[in-house]
N, C-alpha and C positions, 0 to 999 in steps of 0.2 A: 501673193508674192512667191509661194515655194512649190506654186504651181507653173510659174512662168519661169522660173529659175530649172526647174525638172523637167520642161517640153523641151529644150534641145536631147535632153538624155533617150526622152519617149520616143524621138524621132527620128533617133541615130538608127541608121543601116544597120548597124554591129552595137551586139552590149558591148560595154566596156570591161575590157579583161585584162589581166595580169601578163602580161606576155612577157618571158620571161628574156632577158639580156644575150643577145645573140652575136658574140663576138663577129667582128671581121675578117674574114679570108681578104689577104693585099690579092690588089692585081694591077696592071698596069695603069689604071685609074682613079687607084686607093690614095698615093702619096699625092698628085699633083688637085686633088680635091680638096688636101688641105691648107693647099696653100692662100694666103691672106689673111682677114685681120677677124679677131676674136671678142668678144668679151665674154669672161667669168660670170657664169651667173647665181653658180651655187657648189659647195660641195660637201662630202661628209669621209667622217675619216677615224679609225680607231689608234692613230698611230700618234703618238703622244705627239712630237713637235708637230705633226700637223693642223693637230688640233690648235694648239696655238696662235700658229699661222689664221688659218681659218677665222678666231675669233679676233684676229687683228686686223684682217682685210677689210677695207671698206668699200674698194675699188680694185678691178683687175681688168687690163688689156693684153692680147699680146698676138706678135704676129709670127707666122712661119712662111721661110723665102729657102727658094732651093738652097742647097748645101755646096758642096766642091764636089761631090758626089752624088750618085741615086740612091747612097744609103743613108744620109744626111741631109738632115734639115736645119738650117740659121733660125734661130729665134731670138726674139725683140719682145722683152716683156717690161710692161707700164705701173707698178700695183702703189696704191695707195694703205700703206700701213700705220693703222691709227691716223698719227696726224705727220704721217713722214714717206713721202713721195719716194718712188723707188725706181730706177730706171735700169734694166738690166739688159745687153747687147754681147754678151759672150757667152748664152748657153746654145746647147745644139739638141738636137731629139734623132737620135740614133735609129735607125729603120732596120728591123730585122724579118726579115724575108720568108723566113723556113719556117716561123712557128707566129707569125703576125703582131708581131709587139710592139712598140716602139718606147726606148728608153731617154727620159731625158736628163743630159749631164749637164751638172752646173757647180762650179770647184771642186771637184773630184767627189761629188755627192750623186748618185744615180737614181733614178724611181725609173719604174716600167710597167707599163700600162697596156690593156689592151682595147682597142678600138671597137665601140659596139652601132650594131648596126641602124639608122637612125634614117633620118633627114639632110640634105645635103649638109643645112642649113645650121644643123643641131651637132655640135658637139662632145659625144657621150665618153667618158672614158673611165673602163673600170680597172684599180691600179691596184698592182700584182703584189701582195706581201702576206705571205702563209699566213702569218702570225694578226695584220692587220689589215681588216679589206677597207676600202675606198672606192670614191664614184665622182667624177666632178663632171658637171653645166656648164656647155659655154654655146652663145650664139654666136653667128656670122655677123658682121656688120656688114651693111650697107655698101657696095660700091660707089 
């Protein structure tokens, strides 16, 4: 058995290596790739309420639709916390240009993240705070 479990690894092109987290340069292609629908699939975090968060999540959806602007994006999120459904339709994820980040606001609370390089399909985001790093998983769904 841990011989047929090891033959995709023996047979890969490329060993497998640590490649290390390659932020995204925006370009005119950057923002409108992200548009559509997401699910959460994991994430890690040293910043105390996120943590919490995190271990209350059981479920997470959400989606990004253009904003009023190209520096703004509308976001629609779905989360399932504990046993208490959550529907949220007033946050925005602010696009910033000059240094690739994008922050997102929700009741006058901000986090900013920056976008790493991946899969169209893949989701990577590793989120900005000196003091606390983070990383969250999310897929694309299905059209």
């Amino acid at each position: 058995l841990a011989l047929l479990l090891g033959l995709p690894l023996a047979l890969a092109a490329e060993p497998p290596s640590c490649a290390p987290l390659v932020p995204v340069t925006f370009d005119n292609a950057t923002i409108p790739g992200l548009l559509g629908h997401w699910i959460y699939i994991a994430g890690a975090s040293r910043y105390p309420p996120h943590l919490e968060e995190l271990k209350a999540v059981k479920y997470a959806a959400f989606s990004f639709s253009p904003g009023s602007h190209e520096d703004e994006l509308n976001v629609t999120e779905i989360m399932r916390l504990n046993e208490t459904c959550v529907v949220k339709n007033t946050s925005k994820i602010l696009v910033f240009w000059h240094n690739s980040t994008l922050a997102h606001v929700d009741d006058q609370v901000a986090s900013t993240a920056k976008l790493i390089q991946s899969d169209k399909d893949l989701l990577i985001l590793k989120h900005l705070n000196t003091n606390f790093p983070g990383l969250s998983l999310s897929g694309r769904t299905p059209s």
